[in-house]
Backbone as numpy.savetxt, mean C-alpha at the origin, in Angstrom:
# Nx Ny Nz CAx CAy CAz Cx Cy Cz
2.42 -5.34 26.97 2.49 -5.51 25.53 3.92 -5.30 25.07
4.10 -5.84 23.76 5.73 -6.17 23.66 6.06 -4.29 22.72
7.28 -4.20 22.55 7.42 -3.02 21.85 6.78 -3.08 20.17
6.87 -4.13 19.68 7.05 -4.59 18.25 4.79 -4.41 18.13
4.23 -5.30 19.17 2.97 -4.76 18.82 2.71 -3.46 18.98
2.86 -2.79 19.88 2.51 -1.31 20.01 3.65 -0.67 18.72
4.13 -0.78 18.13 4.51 -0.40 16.90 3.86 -0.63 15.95
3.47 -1.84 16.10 2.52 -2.33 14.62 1.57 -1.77 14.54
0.83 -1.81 16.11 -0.65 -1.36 16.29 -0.14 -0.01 15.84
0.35 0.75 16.24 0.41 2.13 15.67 0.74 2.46 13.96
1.50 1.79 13.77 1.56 1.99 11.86 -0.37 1.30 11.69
-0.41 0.24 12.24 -1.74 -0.12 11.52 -2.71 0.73 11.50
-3.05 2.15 12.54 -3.61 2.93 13.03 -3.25 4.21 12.41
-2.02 4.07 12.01 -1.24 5.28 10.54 -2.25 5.39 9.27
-2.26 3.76 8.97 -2.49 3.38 7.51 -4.25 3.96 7.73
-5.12 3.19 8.48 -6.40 3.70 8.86 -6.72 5.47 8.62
-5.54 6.00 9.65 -5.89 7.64 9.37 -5.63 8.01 7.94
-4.40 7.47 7.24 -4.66 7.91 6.00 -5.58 7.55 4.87
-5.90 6.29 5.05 -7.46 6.12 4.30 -8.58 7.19 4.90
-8.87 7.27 5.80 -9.99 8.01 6.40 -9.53 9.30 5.20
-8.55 10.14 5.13 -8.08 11.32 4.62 -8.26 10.99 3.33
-7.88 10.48 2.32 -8.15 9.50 1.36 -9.68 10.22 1.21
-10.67 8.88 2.11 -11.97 9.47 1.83 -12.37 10.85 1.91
-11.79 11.48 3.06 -12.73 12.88 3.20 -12.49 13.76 2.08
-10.63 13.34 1.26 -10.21 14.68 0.22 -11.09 14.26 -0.65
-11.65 13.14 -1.12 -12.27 12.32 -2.04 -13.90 13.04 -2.18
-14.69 12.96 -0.65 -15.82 13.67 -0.69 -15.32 15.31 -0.88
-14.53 15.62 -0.59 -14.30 17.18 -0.90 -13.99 17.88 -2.26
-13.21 16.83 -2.78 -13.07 16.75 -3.94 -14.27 16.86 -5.46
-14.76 15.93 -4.81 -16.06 15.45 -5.55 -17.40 16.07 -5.19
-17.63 16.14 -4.23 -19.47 17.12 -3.51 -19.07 18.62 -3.66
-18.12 18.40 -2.26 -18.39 20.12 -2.19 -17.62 21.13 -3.53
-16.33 20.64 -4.03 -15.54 21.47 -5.16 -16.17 20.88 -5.96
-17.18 20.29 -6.29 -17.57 19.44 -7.81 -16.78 19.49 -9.01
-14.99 18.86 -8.78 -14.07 18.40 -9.15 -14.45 17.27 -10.33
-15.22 17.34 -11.31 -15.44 16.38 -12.31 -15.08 15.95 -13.51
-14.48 17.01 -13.69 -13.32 16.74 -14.80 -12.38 16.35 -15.33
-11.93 15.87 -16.55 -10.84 15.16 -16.82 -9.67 15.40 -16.03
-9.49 17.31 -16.37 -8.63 17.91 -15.88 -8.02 17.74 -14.27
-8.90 17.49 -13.88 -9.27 17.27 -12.47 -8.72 16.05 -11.97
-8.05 15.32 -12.81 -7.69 13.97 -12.33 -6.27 14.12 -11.50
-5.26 15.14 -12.16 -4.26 14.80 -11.03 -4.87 15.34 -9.74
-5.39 15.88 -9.53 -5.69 16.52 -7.97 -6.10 15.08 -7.49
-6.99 14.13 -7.75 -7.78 12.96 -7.30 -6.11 12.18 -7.21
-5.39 11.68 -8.08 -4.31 11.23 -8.15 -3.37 11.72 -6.65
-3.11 13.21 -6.72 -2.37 13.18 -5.50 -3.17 13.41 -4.14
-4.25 13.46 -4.18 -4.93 13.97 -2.67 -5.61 12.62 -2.50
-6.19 11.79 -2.95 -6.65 10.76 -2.93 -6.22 9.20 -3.02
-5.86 8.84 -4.17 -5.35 7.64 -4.77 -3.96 7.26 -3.94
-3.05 8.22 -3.74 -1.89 8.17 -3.72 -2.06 7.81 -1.79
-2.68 9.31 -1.21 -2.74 8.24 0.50 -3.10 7.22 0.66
-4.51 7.02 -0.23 -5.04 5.26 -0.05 -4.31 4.24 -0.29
-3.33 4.19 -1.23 -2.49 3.00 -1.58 -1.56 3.18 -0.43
-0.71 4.30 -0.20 -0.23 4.22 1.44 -0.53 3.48 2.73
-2.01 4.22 2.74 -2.63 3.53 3.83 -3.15 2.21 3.84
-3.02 1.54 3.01 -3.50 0.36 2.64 -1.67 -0.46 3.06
-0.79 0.23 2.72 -0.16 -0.69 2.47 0.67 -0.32 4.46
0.45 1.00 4.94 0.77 0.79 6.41 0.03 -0.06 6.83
-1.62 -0.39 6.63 -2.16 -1.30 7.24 -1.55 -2.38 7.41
-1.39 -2.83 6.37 -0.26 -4.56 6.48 0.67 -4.33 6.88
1.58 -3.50 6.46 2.62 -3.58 7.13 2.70 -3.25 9.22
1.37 -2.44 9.91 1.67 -2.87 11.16 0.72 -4.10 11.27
0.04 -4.77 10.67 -0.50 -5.93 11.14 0.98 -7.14 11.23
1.60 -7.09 10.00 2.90 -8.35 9.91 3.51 -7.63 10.34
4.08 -6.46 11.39 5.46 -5.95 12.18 4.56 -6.51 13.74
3.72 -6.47 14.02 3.29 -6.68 15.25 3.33 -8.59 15.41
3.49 -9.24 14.15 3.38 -10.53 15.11 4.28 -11.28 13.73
6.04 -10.86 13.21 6.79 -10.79 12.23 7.95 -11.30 13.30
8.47 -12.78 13.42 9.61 -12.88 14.41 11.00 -13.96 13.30
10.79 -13.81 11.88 11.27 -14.75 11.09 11.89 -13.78 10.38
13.01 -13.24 10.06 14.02 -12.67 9.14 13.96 -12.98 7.72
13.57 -13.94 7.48 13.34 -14.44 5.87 12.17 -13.88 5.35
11.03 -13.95 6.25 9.58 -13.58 6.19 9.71 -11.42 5.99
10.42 -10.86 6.54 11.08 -9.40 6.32 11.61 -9.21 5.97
12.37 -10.42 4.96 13.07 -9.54 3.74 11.88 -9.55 2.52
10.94 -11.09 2.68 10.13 -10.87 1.38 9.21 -9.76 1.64
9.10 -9.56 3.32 8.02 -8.20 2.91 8.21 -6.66 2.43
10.22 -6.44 3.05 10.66 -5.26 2.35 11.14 -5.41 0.50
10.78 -6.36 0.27 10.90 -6.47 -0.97 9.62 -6.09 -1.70
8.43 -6.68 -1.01 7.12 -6.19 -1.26 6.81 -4.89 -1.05
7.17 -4.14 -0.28 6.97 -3.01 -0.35 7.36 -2.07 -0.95
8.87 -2.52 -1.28 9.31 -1.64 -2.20 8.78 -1.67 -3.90
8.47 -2.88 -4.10 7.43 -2.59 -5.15 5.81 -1.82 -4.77
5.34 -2.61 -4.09 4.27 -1.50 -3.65 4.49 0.21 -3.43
5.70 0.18 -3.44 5.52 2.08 -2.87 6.33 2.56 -4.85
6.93 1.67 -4.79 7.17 2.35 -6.24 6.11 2.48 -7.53
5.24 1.44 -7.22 4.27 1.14 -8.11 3.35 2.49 -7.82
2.95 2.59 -6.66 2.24 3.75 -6.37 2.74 4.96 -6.71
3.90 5.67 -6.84 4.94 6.80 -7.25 4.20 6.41 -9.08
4.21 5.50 -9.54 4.23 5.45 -10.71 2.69 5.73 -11.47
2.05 5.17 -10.41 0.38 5.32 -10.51 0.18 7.01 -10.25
0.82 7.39 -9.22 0.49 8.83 -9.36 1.43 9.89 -9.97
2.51 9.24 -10.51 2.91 9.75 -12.27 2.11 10.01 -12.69
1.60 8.82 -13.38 0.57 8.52 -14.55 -0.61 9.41 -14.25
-1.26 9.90 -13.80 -2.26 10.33 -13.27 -2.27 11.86 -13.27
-0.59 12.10 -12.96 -0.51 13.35 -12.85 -0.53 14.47 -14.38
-0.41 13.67 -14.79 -0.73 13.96 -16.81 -1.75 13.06 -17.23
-2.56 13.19 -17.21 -3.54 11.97 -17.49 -2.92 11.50 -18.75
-2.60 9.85 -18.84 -2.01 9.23 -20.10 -3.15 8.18 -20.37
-3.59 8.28 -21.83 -4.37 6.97 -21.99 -3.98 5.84 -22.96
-3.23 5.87 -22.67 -2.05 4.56 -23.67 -1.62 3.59 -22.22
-2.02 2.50 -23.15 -2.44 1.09 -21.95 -0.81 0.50 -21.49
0.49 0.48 -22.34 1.22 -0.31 -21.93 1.97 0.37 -20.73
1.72 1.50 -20.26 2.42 2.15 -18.62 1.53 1.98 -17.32
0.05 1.65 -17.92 -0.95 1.08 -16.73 -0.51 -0.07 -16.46
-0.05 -0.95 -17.62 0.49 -2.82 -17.56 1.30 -2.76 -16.63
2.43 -2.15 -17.03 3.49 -2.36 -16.17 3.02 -1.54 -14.20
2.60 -1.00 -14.32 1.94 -0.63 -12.77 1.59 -1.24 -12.31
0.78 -2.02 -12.76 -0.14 -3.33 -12.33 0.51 -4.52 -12.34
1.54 -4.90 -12.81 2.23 -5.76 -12.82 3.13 -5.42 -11.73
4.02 -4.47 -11.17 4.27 -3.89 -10.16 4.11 -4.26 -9.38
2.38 -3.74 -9.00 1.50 -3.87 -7.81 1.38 -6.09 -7.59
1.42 -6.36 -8.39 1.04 -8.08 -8.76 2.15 -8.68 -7.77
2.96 -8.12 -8.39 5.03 -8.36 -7.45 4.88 -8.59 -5.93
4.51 -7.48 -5.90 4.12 -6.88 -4.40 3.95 -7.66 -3.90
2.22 -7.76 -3.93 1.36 -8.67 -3.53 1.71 -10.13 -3.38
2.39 -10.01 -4.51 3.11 -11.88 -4.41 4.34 -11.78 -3.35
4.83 -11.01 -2.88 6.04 -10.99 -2.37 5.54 -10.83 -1.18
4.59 -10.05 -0.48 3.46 -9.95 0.61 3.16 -11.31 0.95
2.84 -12.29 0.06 2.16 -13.27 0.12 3.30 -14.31 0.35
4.24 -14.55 -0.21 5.04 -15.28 -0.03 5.36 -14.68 1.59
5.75 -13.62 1.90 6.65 -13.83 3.34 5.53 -14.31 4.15
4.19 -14.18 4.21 2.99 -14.66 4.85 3.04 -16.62 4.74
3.24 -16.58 3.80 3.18 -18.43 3.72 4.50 -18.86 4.03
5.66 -18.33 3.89 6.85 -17.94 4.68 7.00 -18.27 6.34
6.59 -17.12 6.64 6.35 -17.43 7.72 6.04 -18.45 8.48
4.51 -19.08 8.39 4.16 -19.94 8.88 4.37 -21.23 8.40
4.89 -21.30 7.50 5.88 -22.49 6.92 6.93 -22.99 7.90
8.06 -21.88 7.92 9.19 -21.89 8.18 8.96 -21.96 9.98
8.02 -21.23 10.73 7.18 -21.40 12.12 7.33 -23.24 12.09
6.13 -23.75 11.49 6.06 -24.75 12.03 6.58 -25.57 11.85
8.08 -25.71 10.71 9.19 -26.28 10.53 9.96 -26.10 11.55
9.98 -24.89 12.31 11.18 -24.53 13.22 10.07 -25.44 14.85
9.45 -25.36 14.80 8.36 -26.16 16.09 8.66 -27.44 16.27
9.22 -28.44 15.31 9.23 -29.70 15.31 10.29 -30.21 16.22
């Protein structure tokens, strides 16, 4: 196996353990501390919310480092990520004071939108620019 999959496979296997953690602070949170309160939201914010968007986003990132051989295709994805990890810093801001005024959720989510589009582009990227370079 090449170095670059056993890297990926391992971030992809990062992102997994921190969802798993994600869930368990989540059931711990919620069953056994019966954590139900407003008040209670930054704890969910940093023990919860905040690994899952992590781990969500190591997932992709070792799935596209394990089979990623196009330089154009890794800049749109470190561009994606860096909105993704900032957006998340910002989500668990917000959270950490519970705010209920809608125009700082917009912009998070719009953030997260970036991302995703920028994720998406180095993905169609990629195999664009692949089977342009094949001919």
């Amino acid at each position: 196996m090449r170095k670059r999959s056993v890297l990926g496979i391992s971030i992809l296997l990062a992102g997994v353990a921190m969802i798993a953690l994600s869930i368990n602070n989540m059931y711990t949170l919620l069953f056994i501390s019966d954590m139900t309160r407003q008040s209670d939201i930054p704890m969910y914010a940093k023990l919860v919310l905040f690994p899952a968007l992590l781990g969500v986003l190591f997932m992709v990132d070792g799935t596209v480092i394990s089979g990623l051989n196009i330089p154009f295709s890794a800049i749109l994805y470190a561009i994606g990520n860096a909105f993704w990890v900032y957006a998340s810093i910002q989500v668990r801001d917000l959270l950490s004071i519970p705010i209920t005024q809608v125009p700082p959720y917009q912009e998070t989510t719009l953030h997260f939108i970036l991302a995703v589009s920028f994720m998406i582009g180095g993905t169609v990227s990629k195999y664009v620019l692949e089977a342009w370079w094949s001919r």
